[in-house]
Backbone as CSV, one residue per row, in Angstrom:
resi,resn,N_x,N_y,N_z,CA_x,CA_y,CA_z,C_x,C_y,C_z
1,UNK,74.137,2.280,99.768,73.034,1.956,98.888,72.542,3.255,98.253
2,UNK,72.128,3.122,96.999,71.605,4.352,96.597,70.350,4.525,96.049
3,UNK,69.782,5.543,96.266,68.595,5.964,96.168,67.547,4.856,95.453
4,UNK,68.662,5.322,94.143,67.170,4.168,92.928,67.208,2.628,93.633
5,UNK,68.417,2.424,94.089,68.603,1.004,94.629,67.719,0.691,95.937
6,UNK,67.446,1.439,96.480,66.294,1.712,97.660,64.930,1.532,97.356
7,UNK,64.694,2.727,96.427,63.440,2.637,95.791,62.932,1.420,95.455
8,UNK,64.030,0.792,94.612,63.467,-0.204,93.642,63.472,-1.594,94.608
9,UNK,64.121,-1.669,95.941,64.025,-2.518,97.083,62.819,-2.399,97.651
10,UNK,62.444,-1.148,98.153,61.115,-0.638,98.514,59.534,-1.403,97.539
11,UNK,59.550,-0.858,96.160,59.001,-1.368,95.444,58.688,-3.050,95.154
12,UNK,59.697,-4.163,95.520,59.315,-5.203,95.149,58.762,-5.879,96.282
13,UNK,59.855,-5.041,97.506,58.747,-5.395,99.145,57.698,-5.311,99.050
14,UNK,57.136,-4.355,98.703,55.351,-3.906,98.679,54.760,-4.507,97.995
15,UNK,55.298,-5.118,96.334,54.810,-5.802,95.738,54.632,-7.319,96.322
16,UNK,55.485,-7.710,96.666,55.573,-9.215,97.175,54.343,-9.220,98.025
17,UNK,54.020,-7.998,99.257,53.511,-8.431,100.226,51.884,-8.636,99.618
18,UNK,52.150,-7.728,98.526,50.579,-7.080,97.462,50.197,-8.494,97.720
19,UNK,51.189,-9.473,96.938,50.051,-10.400,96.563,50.202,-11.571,96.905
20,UNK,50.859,-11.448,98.062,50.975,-12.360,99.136,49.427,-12.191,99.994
21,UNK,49.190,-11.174,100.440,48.010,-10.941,101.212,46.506,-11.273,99.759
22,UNK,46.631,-10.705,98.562,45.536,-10.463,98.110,45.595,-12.123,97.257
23,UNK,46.333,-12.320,97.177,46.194,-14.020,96.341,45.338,-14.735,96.907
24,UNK,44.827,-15.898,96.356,44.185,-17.307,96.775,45.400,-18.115,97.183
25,UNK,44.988,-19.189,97.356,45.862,-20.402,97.626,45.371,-21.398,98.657
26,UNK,46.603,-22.136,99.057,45.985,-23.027,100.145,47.480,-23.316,100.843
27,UNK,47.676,-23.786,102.024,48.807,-24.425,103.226,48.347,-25.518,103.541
28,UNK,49.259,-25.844,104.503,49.675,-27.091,105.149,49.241,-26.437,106.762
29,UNK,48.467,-27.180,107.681,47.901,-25.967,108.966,48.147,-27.343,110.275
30,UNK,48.135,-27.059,111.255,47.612,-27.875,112.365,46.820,-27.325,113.415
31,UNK,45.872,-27.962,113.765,44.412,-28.105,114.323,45.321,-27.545,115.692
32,UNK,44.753,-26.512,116.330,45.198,-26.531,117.611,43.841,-26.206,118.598
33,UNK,42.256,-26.106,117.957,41.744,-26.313,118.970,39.994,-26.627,118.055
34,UNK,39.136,-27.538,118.472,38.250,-27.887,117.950,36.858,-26.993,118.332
35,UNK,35.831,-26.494,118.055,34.481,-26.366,118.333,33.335,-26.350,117.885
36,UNK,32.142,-26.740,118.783,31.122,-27.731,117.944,30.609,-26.450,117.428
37,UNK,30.630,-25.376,116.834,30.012,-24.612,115.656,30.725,-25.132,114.824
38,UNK,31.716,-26.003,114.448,31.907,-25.856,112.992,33.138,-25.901,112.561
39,UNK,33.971,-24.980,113.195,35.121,-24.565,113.323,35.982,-25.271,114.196
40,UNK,37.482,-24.753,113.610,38.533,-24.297,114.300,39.336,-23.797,114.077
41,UNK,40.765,-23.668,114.969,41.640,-22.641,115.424,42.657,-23.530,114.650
42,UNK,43.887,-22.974,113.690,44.537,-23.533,112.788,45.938,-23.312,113.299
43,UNK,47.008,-23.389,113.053,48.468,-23.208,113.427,49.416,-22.783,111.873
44,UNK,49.395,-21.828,110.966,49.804,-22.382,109.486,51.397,-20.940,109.607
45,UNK,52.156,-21.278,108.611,53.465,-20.730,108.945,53.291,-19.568,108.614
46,UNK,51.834,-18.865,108.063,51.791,-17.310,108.321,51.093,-16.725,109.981
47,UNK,51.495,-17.721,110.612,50.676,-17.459,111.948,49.252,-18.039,112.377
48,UNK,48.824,-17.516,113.435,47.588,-19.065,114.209,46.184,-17.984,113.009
49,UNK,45.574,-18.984,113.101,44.338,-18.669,112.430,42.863,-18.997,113.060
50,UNK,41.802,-18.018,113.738,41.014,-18.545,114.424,39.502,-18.936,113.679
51,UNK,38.987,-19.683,114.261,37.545,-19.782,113.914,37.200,-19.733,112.206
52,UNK,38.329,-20.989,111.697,37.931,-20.918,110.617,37.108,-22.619,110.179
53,UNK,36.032,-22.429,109.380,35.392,-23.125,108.760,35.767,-24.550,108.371
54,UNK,35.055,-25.500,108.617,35.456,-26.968,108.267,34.723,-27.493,107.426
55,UNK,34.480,-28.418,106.404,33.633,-29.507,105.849,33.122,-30.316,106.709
56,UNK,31.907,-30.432,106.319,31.072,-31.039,107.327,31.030,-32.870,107.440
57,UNK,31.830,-32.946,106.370,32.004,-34.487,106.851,33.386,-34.674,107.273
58,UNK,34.703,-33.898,107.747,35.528,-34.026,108.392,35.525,-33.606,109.717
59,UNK,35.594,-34.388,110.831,35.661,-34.102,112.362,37.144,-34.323,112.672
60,UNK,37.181,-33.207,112.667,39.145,-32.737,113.173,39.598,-32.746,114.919
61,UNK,40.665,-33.242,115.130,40.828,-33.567,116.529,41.849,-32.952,116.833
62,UNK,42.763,-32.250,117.253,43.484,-31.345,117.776,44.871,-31.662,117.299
63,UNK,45.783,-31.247,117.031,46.924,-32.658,116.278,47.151,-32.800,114.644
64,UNK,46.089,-32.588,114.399,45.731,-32.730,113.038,46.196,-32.353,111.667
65,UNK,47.254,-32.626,110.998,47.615,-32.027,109.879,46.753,-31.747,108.891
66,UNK,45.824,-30.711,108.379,45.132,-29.898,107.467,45.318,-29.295,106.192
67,UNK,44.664,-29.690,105.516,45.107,-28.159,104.117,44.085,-27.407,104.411
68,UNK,44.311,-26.378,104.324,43.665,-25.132,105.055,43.944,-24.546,103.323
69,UNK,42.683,-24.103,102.858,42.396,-22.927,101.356,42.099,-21.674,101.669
70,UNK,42.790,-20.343,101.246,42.094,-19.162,101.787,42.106,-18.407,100.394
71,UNK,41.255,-17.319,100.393,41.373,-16.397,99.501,41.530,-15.222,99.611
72,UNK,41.517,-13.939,98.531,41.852,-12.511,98.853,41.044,-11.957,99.858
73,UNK,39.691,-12.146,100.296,38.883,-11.840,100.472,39.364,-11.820,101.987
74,UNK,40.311,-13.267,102.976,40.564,-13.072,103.699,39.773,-14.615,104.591
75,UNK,38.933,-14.992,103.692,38.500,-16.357,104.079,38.861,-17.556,104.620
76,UNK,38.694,-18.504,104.934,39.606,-19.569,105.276,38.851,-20.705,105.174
77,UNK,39.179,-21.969,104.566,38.666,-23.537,105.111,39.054,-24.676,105.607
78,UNK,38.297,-25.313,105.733,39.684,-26.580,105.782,38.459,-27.616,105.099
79,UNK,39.509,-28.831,104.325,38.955,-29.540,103.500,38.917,-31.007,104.111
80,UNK,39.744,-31.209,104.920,40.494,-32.355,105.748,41.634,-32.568,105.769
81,UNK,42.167,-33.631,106.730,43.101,-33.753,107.156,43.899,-34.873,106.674
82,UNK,45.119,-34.893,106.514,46.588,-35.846,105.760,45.916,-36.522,106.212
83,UNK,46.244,-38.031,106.051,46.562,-39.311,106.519,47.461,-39.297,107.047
84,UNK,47.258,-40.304,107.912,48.586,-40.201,109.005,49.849,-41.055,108.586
């Protein structure tokens, strides 16, 4: 491999991860643990996610398929859960 070919490998890694981490968006999550503040503990394919924020008219039960929304900031929600 050569140099510029490195570099320029180097470069789109870093980029990807740029705005992978700093983007918005939202996943697909599962509930892996409930608590009465509010929250819970999520399962999503960038890894477990704790103590994040729910809507207050969804009561999530452990099991639960979720869309989970996060932003750059590092935030997290959940809006509710699929139908089964």
């Amino acid at each position: 491999m050569t140099l510029r070919k490195a570099l320029a490998d180097a470069v789109q890694r870093a980029t990807s991860r740029a705005v992978t981490q700093e983007g918005a968006g939202w996943c697909l999550a599962s509930v892996t643990a409930v608590y009465a503040d509010g929250t819970v503990d999520i399962n999503t394919g960038r890894g477990p996610i704790q103590k994040v924020r729910r809507l207050r008219a969804y009561s999530p039960v452990v099991g639960d398929v979720v869309k989970a929304d996060f932003n750059a900031d590092g935030n997290w929600l959940i809006a509710g859960a699929l139908a089964p």
